[in-house]
TORRODO-886911 format. One record per residue: residue number from 0; residue in one letter; chain; x, y, z of N, C-alpha, C, O, CB in turn. Coordinates in steps of 0.1 Angstrom, whole numbers. Glycine has a CB too. Layout:
% TORRODO-886911
+-----+--------+--------+-------+-------+-------+-------+-------+-------+-------+-------+-------+-------+-------+-------+-------+-------+-------+
! num ! residu ! chaine !   n_X !   n_Y !   n_Z !  ca_X !  ca_Y !  ca_Z !   c_X !   c_Y !   c_Z !   o_X !   o_Y !   o_Z !  cb_X !  cb_Y !  cb_Z !
+-----+--------+--------+-------+-------+-------+-------+-------+-------+-------+-------+-------+-------+-------+-------+-------+-------+-------+
! NUM !      a !      A !     X !     Y !     Z !     X !     Y !     Z !     X !     Y !     Z !     X !     Y !     Z !     X !     Y !     Z !
...
+-----+--------+--------+-------+-------+-------+-------+-------+-------+-------+-------+-------+-------+-------+-------+-------+-------+-------+
***
This chain:
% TORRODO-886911
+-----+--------+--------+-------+-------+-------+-------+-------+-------+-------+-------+-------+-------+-------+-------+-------+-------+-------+
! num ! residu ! chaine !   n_X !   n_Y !   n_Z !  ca_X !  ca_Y !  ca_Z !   c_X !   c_Y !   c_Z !   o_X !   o_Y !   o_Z !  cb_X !  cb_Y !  cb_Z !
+-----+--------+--------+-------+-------+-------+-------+-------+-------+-------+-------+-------+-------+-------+-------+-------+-------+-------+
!   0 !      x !      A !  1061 !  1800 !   243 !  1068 !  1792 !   253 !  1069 !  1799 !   266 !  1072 !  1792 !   277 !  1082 !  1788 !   248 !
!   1 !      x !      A !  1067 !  1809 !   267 !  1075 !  1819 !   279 !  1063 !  1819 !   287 !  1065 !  1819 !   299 !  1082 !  1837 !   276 !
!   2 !      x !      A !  1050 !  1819 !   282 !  1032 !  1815 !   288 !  1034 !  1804 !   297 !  1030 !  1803 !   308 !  1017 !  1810 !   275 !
!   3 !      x !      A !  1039 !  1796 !   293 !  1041 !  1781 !   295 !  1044 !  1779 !   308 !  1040 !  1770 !   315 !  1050 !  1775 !   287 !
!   4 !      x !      A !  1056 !  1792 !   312 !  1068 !  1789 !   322 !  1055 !  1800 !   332 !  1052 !  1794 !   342 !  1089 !  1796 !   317 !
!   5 !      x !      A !  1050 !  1812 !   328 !  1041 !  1822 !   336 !  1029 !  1807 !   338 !  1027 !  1806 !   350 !  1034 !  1840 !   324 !
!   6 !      x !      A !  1024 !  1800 !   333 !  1017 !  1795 !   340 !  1025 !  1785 !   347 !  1020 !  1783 !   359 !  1007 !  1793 !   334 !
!   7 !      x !      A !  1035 !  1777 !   345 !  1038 !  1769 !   359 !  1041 !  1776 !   370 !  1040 !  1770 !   381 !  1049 !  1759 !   359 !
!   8 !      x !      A !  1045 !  1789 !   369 !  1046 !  1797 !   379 !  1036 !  1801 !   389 !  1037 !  1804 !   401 !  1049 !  1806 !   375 !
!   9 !      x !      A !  1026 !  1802 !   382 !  1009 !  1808 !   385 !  1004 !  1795 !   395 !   997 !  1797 !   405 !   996 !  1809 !   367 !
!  10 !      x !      A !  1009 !  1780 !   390 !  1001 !  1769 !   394 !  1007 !  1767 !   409 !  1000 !  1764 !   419 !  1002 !  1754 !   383 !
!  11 !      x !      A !  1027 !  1769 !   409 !  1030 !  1765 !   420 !  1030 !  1776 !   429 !  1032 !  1772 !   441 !  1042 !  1759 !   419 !
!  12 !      x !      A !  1027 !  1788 !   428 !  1024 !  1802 !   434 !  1011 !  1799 !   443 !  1011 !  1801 !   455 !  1020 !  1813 !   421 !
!  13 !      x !      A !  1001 !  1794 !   436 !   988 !  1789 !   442 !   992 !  1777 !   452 !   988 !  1779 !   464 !   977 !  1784 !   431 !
!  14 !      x !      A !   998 !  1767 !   450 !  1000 !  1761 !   453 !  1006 !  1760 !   466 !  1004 !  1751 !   475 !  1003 !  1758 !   445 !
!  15 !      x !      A !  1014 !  1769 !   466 !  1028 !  1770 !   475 !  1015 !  1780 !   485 !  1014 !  1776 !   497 !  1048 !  1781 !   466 !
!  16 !      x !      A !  1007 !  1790 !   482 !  1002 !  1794 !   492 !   993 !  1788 !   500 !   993 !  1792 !   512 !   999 !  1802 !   490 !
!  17 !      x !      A !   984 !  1778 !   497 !   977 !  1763 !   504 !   986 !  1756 !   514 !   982 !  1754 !   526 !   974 !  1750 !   490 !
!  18 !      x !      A !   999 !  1754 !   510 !  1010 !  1747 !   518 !  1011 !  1757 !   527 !  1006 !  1754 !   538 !  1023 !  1744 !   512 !
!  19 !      x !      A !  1017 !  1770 !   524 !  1019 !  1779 !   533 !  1008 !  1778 !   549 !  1010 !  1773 !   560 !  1017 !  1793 !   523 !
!  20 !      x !      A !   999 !  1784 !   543 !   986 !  1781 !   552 !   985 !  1774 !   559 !   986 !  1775 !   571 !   977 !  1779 !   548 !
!  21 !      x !      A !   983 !  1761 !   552 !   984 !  1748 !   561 !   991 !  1747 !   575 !   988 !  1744 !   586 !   991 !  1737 !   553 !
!  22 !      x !      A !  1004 !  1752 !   568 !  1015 !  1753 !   573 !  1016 !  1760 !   592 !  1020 !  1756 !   603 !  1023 !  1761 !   562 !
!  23 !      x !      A !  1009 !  1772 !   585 !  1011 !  1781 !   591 !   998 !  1781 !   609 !  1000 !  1784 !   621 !  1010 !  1791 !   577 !
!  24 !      x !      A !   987 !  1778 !   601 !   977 !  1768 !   608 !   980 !  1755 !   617 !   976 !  1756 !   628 !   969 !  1764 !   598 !
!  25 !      x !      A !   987 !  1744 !   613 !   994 !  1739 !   622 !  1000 !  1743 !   631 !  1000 !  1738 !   642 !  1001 !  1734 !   618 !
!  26 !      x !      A !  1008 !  1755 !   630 !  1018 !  1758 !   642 !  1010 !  1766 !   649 !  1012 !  1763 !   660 !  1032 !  1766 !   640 !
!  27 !      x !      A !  1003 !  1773 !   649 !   988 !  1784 !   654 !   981 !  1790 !   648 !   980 !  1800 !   642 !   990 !  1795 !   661 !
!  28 !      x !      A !   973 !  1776 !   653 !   959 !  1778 !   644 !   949 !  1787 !   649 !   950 !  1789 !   661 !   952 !  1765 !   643 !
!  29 !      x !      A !   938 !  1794 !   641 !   931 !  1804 !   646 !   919 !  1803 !   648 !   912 !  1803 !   638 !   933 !  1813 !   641 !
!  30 !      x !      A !   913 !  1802 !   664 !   906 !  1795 !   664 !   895 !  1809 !   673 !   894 !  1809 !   685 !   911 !  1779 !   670 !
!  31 !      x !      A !   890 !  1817 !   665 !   880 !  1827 !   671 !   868 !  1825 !   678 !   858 !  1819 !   674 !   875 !  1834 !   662 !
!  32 !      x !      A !   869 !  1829 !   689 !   860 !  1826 !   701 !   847 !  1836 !   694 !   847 !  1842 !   684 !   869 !  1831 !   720 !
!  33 !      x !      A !   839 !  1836 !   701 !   821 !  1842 !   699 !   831 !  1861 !   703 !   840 !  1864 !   710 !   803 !  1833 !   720 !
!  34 !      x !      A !   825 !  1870 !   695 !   829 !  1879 !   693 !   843 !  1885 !   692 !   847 !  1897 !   692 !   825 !  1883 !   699 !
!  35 !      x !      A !   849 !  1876 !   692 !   871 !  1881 !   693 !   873 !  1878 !   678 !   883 !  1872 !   676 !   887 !  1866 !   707 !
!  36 !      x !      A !   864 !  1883 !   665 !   873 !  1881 !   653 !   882 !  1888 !   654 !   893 !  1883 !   651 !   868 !  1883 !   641 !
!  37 !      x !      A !   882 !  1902 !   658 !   893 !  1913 !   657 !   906 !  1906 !   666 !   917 !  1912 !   664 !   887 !  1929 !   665 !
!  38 !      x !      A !   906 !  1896 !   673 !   916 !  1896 !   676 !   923 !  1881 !   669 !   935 !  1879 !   672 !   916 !  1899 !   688 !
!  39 !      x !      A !   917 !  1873 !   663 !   914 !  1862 !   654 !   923 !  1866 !   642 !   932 !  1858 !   637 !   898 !  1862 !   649 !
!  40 !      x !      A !   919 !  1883 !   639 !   928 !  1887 !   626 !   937 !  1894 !   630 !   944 !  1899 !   620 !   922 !  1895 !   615 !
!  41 !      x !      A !   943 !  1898 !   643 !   954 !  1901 !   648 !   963 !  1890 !   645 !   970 !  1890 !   635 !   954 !  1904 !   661 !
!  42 !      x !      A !   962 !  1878 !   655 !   966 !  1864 !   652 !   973 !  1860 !   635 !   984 !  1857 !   631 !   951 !  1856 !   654 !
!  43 !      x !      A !   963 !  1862 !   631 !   969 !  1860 !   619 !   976 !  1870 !   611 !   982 !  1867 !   601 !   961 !  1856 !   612 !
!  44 !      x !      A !   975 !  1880 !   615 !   985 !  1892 !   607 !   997 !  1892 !   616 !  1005 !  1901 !   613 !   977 !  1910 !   607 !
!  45 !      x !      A !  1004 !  1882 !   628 !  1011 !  1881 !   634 !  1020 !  1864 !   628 !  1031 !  1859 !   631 !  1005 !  1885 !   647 !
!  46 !      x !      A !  1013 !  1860 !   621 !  1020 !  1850 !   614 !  1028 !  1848 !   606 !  1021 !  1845 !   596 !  1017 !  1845 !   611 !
!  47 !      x !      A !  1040 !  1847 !   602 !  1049 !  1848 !   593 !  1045 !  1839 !   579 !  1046 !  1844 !   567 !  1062 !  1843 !   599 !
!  48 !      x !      A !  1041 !  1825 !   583 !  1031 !  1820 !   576 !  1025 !  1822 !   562 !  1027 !  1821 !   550 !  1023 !  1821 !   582 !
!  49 !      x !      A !  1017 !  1825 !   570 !  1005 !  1832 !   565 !  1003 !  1842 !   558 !   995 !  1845 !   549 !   999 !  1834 !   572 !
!  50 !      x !      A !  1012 !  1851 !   565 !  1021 !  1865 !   556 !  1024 !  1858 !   541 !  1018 !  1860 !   531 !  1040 !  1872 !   565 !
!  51 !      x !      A !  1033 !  1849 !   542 !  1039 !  1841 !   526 !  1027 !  1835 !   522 !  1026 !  1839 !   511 !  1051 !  1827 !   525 !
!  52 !      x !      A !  1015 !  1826 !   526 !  1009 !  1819 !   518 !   999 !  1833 !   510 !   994 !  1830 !   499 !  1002 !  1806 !   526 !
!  53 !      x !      A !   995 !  1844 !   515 !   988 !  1851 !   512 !   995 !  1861 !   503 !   988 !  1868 !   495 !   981 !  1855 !   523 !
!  54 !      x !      A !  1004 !  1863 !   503 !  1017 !  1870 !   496 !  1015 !  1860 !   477 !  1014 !  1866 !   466 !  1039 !  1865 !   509 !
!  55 !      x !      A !  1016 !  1844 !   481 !  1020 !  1839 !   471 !  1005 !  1836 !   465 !  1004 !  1832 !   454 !  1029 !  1828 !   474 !
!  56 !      x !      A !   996 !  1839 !   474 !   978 !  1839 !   463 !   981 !  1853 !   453 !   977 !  1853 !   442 !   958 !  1844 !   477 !
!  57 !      x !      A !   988 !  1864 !   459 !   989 !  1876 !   451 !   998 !  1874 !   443 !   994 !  1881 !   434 !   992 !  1888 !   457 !
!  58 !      x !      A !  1011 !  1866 !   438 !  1016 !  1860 !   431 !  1009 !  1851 !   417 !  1010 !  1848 !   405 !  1022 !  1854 !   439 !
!  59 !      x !      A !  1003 !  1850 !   426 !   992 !  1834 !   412 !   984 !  1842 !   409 !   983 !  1843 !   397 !   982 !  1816 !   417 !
!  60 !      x !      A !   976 !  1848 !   416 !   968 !  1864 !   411 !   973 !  1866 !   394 !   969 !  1861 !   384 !   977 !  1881 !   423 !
!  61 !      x !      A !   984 !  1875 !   397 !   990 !  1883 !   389 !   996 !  1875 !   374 !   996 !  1880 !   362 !  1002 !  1890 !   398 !
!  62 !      x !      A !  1000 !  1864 !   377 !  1003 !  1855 !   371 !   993 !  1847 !   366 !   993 !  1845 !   353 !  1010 !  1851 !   377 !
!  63 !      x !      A !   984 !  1840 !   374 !   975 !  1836 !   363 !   967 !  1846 !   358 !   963 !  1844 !   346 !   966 !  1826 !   368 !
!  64 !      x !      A !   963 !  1859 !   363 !   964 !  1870 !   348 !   966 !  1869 !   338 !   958 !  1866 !   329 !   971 !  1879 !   347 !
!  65 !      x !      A !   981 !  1872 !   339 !   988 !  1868 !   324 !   981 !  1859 !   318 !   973 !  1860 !   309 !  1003 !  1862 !   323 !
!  66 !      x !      A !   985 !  1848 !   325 !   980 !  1835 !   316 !   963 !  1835 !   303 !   962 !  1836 !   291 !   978 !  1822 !   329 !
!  67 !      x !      A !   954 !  1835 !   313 !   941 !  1843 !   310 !   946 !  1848 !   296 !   943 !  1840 !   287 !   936 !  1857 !   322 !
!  68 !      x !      A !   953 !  1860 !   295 !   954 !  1869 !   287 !   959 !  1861 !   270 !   959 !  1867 !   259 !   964 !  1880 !   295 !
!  69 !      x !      A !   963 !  1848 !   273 !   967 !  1838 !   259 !   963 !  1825 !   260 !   968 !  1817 !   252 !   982 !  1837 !   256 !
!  70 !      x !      A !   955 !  1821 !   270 !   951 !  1808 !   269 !   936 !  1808 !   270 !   931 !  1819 !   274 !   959 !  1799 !   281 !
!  71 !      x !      A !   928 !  1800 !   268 !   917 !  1800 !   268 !   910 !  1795 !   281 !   911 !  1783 !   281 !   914 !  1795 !   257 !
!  72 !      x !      A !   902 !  1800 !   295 !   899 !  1797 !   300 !   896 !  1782 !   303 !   903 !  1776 !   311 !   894 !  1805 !   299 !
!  73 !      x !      A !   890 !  1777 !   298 !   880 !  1767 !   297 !   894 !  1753 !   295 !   892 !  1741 !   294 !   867 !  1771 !   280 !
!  74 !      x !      A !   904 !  1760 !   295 !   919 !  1748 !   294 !   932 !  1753 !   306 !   942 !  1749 !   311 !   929 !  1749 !   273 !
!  75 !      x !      A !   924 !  1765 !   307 !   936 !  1770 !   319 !   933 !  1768 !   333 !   942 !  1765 !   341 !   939 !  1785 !   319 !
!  76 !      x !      A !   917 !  1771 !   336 !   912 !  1766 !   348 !   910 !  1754 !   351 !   912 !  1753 !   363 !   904 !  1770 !   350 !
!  77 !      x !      A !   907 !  1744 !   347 !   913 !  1728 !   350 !   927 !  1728 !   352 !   933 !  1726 !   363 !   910 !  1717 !   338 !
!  78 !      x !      A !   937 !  1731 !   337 !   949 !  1727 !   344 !   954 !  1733 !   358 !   961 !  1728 !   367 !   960 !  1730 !   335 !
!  79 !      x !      A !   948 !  1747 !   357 !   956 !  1754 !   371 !   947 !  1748 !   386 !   950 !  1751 !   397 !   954 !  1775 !   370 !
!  80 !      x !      A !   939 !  1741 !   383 !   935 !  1736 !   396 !   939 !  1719 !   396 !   946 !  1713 !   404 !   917 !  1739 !   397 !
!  81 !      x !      A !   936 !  1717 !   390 !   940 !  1701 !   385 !   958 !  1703 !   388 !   959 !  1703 !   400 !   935 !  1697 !   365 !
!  82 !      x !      A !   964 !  1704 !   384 !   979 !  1706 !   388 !   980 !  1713 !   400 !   985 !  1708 !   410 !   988 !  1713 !   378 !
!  83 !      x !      A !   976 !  1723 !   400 !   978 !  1727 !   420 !   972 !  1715 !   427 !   979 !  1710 !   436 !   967 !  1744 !   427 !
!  84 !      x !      A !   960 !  1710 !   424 !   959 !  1703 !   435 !   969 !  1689 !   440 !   971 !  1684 !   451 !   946 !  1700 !   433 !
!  85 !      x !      A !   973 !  1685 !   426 !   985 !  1675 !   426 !   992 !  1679 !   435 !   993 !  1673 !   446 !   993 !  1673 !   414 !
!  86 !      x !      A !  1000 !  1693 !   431 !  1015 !  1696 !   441 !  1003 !  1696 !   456 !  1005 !  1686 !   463 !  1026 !  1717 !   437 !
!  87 !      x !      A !   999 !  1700 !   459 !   992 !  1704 !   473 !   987 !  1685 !   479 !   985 !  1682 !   490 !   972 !  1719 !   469 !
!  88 !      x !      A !   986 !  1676 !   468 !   980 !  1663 !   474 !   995 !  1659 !   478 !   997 !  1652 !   489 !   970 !  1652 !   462 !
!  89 !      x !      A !  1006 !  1662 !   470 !  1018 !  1648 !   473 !  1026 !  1658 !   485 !  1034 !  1652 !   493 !  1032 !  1642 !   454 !
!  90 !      x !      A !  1024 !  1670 !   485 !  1032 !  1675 !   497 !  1020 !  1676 !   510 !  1024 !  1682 !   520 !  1039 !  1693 !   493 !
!  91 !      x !      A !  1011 !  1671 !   510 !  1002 !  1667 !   519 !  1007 !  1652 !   526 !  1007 !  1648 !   538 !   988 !  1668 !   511 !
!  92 !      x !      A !  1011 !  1646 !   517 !  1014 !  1633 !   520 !  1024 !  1635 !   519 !  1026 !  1626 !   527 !  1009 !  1622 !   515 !
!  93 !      x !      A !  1035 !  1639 !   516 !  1050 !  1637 !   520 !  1057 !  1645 !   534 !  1064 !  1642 !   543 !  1058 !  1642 !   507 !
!  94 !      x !      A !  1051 !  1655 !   530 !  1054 !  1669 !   539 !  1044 !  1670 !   558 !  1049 !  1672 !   568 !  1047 !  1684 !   526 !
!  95 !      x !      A !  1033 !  1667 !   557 !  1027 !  1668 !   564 !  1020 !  1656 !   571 !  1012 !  1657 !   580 !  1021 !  1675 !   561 !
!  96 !      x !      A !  1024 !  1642 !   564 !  1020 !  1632 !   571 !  1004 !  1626 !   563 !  1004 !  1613 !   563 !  1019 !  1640 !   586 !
!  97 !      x !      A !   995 !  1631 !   558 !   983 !  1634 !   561 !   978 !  1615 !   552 !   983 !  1612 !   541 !   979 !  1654 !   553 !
!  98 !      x !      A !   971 !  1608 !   556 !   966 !  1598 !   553 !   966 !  1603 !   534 !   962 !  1613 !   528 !   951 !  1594 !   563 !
!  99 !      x !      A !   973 !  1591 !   530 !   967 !  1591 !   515 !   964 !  1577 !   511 !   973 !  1570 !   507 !   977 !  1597 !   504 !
! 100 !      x !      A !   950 !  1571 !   510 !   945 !  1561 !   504 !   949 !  1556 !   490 !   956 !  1562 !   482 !   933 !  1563 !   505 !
! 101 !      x !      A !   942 !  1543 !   488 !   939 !  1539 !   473 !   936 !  1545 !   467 !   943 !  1549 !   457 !   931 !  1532 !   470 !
! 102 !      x !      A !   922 !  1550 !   473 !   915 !  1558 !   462 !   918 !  1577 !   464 !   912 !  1586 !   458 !   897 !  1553 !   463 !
! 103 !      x !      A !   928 !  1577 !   472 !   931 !  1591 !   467 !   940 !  1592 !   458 !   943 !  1602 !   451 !   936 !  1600 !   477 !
! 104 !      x !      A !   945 !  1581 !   459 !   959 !  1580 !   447 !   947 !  1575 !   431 !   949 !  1580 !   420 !   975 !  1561 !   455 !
! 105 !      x !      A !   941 !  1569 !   433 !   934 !  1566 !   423 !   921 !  1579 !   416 !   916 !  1579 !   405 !   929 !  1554 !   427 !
! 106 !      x !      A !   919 !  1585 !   423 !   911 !  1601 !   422 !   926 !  1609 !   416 !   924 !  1615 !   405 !   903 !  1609 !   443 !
! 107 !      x !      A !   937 !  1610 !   422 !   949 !  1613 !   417 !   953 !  1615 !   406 !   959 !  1625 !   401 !   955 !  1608 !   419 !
! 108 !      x !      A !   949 !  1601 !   399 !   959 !  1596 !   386 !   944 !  1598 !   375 !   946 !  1596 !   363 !   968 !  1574 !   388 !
! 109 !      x !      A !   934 !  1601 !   379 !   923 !  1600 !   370 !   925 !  1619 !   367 !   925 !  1623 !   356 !   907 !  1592 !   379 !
! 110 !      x !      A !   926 !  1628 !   378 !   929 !  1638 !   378 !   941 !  1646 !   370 !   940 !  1657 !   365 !   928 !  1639 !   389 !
! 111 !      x !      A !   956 !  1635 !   370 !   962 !  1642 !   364 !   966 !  1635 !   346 !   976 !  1639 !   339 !   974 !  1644 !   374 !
! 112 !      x !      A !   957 !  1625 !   341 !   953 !  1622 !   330 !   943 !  1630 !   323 !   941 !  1628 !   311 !   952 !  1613 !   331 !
! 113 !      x !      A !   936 !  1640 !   332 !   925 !  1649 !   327 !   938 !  1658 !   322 !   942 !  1657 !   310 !   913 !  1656 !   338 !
! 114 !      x !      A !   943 !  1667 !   332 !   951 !  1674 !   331 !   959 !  1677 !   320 !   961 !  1687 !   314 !   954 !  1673 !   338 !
! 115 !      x !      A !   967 !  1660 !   318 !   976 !  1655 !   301 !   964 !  1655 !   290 !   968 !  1653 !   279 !   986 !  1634 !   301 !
! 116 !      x !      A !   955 !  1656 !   291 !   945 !  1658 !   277 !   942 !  1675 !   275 !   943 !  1682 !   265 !   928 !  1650 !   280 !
! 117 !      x !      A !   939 !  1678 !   285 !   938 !  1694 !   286 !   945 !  1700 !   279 !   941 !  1707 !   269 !   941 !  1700 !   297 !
! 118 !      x !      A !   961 !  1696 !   284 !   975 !  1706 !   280 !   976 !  1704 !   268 !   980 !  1713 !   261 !   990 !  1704 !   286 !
! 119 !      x !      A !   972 !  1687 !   262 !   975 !  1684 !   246 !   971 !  1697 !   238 !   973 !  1697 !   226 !   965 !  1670 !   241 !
+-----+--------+--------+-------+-------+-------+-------+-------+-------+-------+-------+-------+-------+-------+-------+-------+-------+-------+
***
């Protein structure tokens, strides 16, 4: 049971750092001119942001580790992308505005019925 809880942790970890980003990119975004990467990655090592969304990839890191370590690949990497991408689609559209169609909602529900077969 306690895998269970390390992986919803792992999924919203990932998850939460996509948002982060997003996030973080909206407010100043980094947009490197012809030779200024170095200051491209200043930019971004000056973002609070971005600091957390990259903080929380090392989170799901560590954590989907664990998971790996008692679930079988081939049922953990769908769910963990398949469910991250859920949380990352409805806080896209709740949170950020971002157009969500028919058929994103219908690519949606086809995606998280894979997912309920997976976990079975």
């Amino acid at each position: 049971m306690r895998i269970y809880l390390v992986f919803i942790a792992a999924i919203v970890f990932n998850a939460g750092a996509n948002i982060m980003i997003k996030a973080a990119m909206r407010k100043n975004p980094i947009i490197p001119e012809e030779g200024a990467l170095i200051n491209a990655f200043i930019q971004a090592v000056k973002n609070p942001h971005l600091i957390v969304g990259v903080a929380l990839f090392g989170l799901a890191l560590a954590a989907y580790s664990v998971v790996l370590s008692k679930i079988n690949l081939s049922v953990a990497y769908p769910i963990m992308t398949g469910a991250g991408f859920l949380l990352v689609f409805l806080v896209s559209g709740l949170y950020f505005r971002e157009n969500i169609t028919a058929i994103h909602m219908l690519g949606s529900t086809l995606i998280l019925a894979g997912v309920w077969v997976l976990a079975r």
